[in-house]
N, C-alpha and C positions, 0 to 999 in steps of 0.2 A: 433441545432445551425449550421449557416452555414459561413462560413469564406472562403476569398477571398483573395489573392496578387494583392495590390495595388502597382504599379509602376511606378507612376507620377513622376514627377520631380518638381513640385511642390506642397508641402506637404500644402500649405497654401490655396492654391486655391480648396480642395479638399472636395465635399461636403458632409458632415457626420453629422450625430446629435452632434456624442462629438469625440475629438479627443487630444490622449498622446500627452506629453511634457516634456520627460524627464530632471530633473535639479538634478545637482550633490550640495552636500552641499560646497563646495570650491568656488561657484559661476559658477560654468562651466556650460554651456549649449551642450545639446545632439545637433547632426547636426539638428532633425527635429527642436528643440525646438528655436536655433539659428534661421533656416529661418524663424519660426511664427512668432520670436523677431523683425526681421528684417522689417517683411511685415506689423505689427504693430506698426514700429515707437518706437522699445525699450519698448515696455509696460510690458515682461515678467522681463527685467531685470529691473526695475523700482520698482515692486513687491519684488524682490529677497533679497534688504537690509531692510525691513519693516517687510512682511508680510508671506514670506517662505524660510526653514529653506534650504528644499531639502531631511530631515532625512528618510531614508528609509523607504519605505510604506505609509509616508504621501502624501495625495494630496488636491488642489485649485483648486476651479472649478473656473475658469474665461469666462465670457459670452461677447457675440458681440465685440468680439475684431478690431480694424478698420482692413479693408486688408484682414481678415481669412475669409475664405468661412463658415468656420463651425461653429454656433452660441453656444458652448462651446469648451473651451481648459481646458482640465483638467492636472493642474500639477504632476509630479507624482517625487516623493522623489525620488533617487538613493545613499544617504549615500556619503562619498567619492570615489571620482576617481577611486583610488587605492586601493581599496577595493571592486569594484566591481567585483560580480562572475556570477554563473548561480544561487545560490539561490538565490543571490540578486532579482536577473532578473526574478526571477519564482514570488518572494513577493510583486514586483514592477507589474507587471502583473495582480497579483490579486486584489491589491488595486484600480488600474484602473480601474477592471474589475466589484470589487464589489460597484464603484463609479457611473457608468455604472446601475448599477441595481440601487442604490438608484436615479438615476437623470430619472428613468422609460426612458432608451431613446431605441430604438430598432435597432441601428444600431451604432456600433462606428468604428474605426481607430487607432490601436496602431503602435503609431511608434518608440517603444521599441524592437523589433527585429532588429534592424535597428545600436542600440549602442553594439558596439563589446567587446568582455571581454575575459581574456587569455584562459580559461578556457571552453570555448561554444563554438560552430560551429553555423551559422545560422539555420542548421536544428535543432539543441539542444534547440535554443533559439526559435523555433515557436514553436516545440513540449509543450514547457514552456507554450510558451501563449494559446495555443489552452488546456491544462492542466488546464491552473490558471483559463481559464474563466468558463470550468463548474465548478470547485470548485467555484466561484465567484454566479454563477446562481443556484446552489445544492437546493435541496427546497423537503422537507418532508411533503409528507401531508398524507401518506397512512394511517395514523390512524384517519385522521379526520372524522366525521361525514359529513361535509358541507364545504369544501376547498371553500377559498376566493380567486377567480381565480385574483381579484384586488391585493392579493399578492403575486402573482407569478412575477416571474424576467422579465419581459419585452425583453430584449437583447436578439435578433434571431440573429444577424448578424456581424462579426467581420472581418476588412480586415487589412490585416498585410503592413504597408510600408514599402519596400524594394529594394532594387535597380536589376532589370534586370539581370542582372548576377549571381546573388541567386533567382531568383524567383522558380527557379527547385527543389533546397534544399529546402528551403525554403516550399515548396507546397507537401514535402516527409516528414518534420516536423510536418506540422500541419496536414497531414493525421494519424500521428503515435499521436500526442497528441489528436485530436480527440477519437481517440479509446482506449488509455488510460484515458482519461475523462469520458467515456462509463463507463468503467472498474472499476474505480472507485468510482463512483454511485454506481453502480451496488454492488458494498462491502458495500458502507457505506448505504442503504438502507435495508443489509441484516441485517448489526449489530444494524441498528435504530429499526427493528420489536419488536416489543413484544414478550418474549419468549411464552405466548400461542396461536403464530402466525407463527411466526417463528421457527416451534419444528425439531426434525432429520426428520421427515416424510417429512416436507418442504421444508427442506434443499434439500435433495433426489430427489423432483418434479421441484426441480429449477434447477437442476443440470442436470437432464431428458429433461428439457424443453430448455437448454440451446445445448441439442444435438440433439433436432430437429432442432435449428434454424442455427447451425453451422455442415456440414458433416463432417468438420476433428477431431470433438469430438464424441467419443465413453463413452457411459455412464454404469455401473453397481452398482443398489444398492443394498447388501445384508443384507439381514434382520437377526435376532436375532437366527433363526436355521441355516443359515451360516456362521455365525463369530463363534458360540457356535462350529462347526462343523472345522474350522480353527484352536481353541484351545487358543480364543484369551481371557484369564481367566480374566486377569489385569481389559482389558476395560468393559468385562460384569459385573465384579464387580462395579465398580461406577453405570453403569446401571441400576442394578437392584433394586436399590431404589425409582426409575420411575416408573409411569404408561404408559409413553411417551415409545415406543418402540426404542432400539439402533437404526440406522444403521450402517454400512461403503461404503461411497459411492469411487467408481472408478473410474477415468476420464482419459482418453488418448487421448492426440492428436497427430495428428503424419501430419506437413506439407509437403510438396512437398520438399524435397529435393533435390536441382539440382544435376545433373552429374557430375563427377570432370573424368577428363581426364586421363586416364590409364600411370603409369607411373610405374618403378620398385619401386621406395621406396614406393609406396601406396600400391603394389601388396604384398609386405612384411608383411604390417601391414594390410589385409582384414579380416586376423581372431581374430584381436583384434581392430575391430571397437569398436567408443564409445558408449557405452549405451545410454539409458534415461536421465534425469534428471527428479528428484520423486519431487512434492513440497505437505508436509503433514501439513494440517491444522487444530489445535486444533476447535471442533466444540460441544463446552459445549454451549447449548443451553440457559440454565439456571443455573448457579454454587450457590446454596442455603451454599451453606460449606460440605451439609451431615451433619452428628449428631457433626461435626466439626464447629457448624454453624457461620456464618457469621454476623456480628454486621447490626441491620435495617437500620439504616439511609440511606446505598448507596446500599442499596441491590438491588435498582433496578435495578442499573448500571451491576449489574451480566447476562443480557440479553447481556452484549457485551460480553462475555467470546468465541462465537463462533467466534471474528474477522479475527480469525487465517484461519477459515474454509471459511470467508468469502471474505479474500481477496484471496484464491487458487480461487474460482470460478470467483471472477472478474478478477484476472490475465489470468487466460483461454480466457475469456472473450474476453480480450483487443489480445491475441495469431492469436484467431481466426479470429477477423476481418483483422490483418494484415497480415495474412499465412503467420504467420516464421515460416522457413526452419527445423524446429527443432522437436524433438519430445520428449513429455514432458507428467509426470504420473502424476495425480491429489491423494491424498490419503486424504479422511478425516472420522475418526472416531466420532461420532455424537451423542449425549445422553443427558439428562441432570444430574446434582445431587441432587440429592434429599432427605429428610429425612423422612425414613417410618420403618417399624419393619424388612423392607429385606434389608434395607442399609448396607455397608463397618458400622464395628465399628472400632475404637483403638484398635488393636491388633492382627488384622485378619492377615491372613496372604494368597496370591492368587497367581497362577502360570501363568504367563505371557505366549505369545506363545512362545517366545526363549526358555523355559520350567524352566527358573530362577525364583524364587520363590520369594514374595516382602512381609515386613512386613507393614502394613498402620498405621501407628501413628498420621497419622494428614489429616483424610476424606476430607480435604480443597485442601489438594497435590492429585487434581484427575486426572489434565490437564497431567503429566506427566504417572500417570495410563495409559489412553488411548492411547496415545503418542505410549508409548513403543512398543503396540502393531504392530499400525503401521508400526513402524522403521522395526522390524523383518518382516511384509511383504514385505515391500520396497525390501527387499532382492532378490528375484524371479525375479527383471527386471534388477538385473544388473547392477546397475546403477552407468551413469558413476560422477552424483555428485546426495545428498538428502540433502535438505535445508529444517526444518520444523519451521511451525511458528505459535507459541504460545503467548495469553494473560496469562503468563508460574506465574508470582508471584509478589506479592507488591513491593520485596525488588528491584526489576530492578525498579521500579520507583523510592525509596529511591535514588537508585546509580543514574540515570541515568536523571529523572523526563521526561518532556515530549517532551525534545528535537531531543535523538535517539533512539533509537533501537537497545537493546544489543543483541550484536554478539558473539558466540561463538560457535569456529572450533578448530581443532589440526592440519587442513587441510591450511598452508599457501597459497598458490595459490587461494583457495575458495574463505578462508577469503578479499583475498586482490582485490579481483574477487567481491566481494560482497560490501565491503566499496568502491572501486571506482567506482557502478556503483549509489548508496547512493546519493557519489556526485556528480555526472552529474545528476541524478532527483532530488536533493533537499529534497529528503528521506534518513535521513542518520541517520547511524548506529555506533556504539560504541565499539571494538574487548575488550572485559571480560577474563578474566583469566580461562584455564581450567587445572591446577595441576591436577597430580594425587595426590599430596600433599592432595586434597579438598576430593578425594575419603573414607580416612577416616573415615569422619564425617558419611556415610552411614552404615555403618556398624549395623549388627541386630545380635542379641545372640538367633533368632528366626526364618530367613530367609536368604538367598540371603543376602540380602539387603533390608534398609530400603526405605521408599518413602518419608521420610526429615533427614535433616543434623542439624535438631536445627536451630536455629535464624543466626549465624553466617555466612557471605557470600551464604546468602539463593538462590538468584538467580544463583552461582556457583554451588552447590550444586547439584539443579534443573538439570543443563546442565551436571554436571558430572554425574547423575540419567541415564539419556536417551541416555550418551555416552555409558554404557553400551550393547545396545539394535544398536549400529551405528557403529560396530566396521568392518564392511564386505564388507564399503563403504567411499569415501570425504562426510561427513558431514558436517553441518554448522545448528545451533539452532539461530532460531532472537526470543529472548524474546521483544515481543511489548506491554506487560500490562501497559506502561506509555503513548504507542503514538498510540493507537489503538483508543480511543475515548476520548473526553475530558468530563469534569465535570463542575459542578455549572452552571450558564445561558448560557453558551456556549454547555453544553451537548447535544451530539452527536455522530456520530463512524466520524474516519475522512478519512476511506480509505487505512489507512496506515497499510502495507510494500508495495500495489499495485505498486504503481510508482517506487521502487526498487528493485522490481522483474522481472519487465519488461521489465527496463533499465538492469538489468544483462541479459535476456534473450533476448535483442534484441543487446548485445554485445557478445553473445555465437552463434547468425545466423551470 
């Protein structure tokens, strides 16, 4: 995709196959949408008591309008006035964008960066659009036998109207939204494969291939006699009901970090610079249940269980084309679960590498299994925050369904580090209850501790599990099993935490 800063002064006269129009539902017109109105002799407001509402996300394509250069104006809902934000503005983007695709045009003009809202900076608002359009353009074909190139998204070219004075923001936006676009694919393509495509070996090779093509990524995968050799018992348990080999893949980047200028109070604090930041990605390739099995009907849907593993690699991803300043641990433990005579039964009991010892009561609670392990290596770097992210269990979709992303930390700063960066991407998350009150429910007259808490506040449960295993660092758990991929005719992975991991990590450079 390639996108451009348009800074005409006049928006009407500018030649594009289709071009935005933002209208608010109170009757208000956007400035751009105002001049088209203008240059057409009222034709948009004409429209407006009849035939559109404005409700957000909706849009009218309107053709050869008298005056306008551009032989469509596509209208594009904006909700009310006062109610506009940046998610609005990310929704609004994409409906353009995916309007764009359906009118096969290969070149459009949005002049929605353009309408300002309390809450967005112009660069916030391109990175938006340069976002919503590959989501808009996204197109799966990797399983096809004979892709129908007639239905690929046509739209190569996007130029943002803006005025002069923001072109510079503006052109820092959609460099950062482009590569978050990348990144995002790049997740939701991992969690689209088939898991006897997609297996940990794969994972592994992508993760390999992705440090040839980027040098500030460092890669190691270790295979089944190095984690055994780590003492990492938890995860080789779920493992080893596969024919599929574990692995644990490793990833560090570490960008260019400018100079900061010698000063006494910095001199004070050089032996307690900050660490890393680890981000561990659940990478269940295939989640069958184990002998815990899982009911047919959506079982296929269990190939997205690695989303977690799959948005740490696109987040790297979107890292490295930007070279932030930062330096950040990739962790993902990788396996599938499966049902054979060497699987985890009800009852077992396996010693984690913390060397805490775990009862298994329900082969289905594996994500937390593997989890744990991680956590306890995380520990080695230090670090100065560990954020991991899992498709963690049903009941955060019960609580939560597939608006955000539940969040839980004991770490207020994280926490509030991580919901404000949610909203400025439009990826946003939900802060969950983590009592020790909840710790109870874990409890084994056999282990440690158990690996479920019973039905009750299951999703809390889960996160007080692997609070356990996070006590030596700021943690923060994003259960995404609701907003990780969707279902029924719309199924697919949809990329998410990527865009708000990003936006935290490109508000920690």
């Amino acid at each position: 995709m390639e996108y451009s800063i348009n800074t005409s002064v006049s928006i009407h006269q500018t030649k594009t196959a289709a071009l935005s129009a933002g209208i608010f539902t109170d009757g208000v017109l956007s400035p751009a949408a105002d001049m088209i109105d203008r240059a057409s002799s009222g034709a948009i407001r004409a429209l407006l008591k009849s035939e559109f509402t404005g409700k957000t996300g909706t849009t009218l394509v309107l053709r050869n309008l008298p005056g306008v250069a551009s032989p469509r104006v596509v209208l594009v809902g904006l909700g009310k006035q006062s109610d506009y934000t940046a998610r609005v503005h990310a929704r609004a983007e994409q409906a353009f964008a995916a309007t764009c695709v359906q009118l096969r045009v290969a070149e459009a003009t949005s002049t929605l960066i353009s309408i300002s809202c309390p809450e967005s900076s112009v660069r916030e608002r391109a990175r938006a659009t340069a976002a919503a359009t590959a989501d808009a353009v996204y197109h799966y074909d990797a399983g096809f036998g004979k892709p129908d190139a007639d239905a690929r998204p046509k739209l190569k070219k996007i130029s943002a109207w803006i005025g002069k004075s923001d072109s510079a923001s503006a052109e820092q936006g959609l460099k950062e939204g482009v590569a978050l676009g990348e990144g995002v694919s790049f997740a939701r393509t991992l969690g689209n494969m088939p898991g006897n495509i997609c297996t940990p070996t794969y994972l592994g090779e992508m993760a390999k291939k992705m440090a040839k093509q980027f040098k500030s990524i460092k890669v190691n995968v270790l295979d089944q006699k190095q984690i055994t050799a780590l003492g990492m018992g938890s995860f080789l348990s779920v493992a080893k009901g596969s024919d599929q080999p574990p692995k644990f893949i490793v990833l560090h980047y570490k960008g260019k970090i400018p100079a900061k200028a010698p000063s006494k109070t910095a001199a004070k604090h050089d032996a307690h610079a900050k660490g890393p930041i680890v981000l561990v990605g659940k990478g269940i390739t295939f989640d069958s249940g184990g002998v815990s099995i899982k009911p047919a009907a959506t079982m296929d849907e269990m190939k997205f269980d690695m989303c977690g593993a799959a948005s740490v690699l696109g987040t790297f991803q979107t890292m490295a084309r930007l070279g932030l300043p930062l330096e950040v641990i990739g962790l993902i433990p990788t396996c599938e679960n499966m049902v054979s005579g060497r699987a985890n039964k009800p009852g077992d009991v396996v010693t984690s590498m913390s060397g805490q010892t775990i009862e298994i009561l329900n082969t289905d609670a594996e994500g937390r299994l593997i989890l744990c392990d991680a956590l306890t290596y995380a520990e080695r770097f230090k670090p100065s925050a560990v954020i991991d992210i899992a498709t963690l269990t049903g009941a955060c979709v019960v609580a939560l369904g597939a608006v955000n992303s539940g969040l839980f930390s004991k770490n207020d700063a994280l926490a509030e580090a991580l919901l404000k960066a949610g909203k400025q991407a439009g990826d946003t998350a939900w802060r969950m209850p983590l009592d020790d009150a909840y710790q109870e429910q874990l409890k084994s007259n056999f282990a440690d501790m158990a690996n479920i808490g019973g039905q009750p506040a299951g999703s809390v449960t889960a996160a007080c599990f692997l609070s356990r295993f996070a006590k030596a660092y700021p943690w923060a758990h994003l259960d995404i099993a609701g907003t990780a991929w969707k279902g029924g005719a719309a199924k697919g992975s949809t990329g998410r935490p990527v865009p708000l991991l990003v936006q935290y990590l490109l508000n920690q450079a």
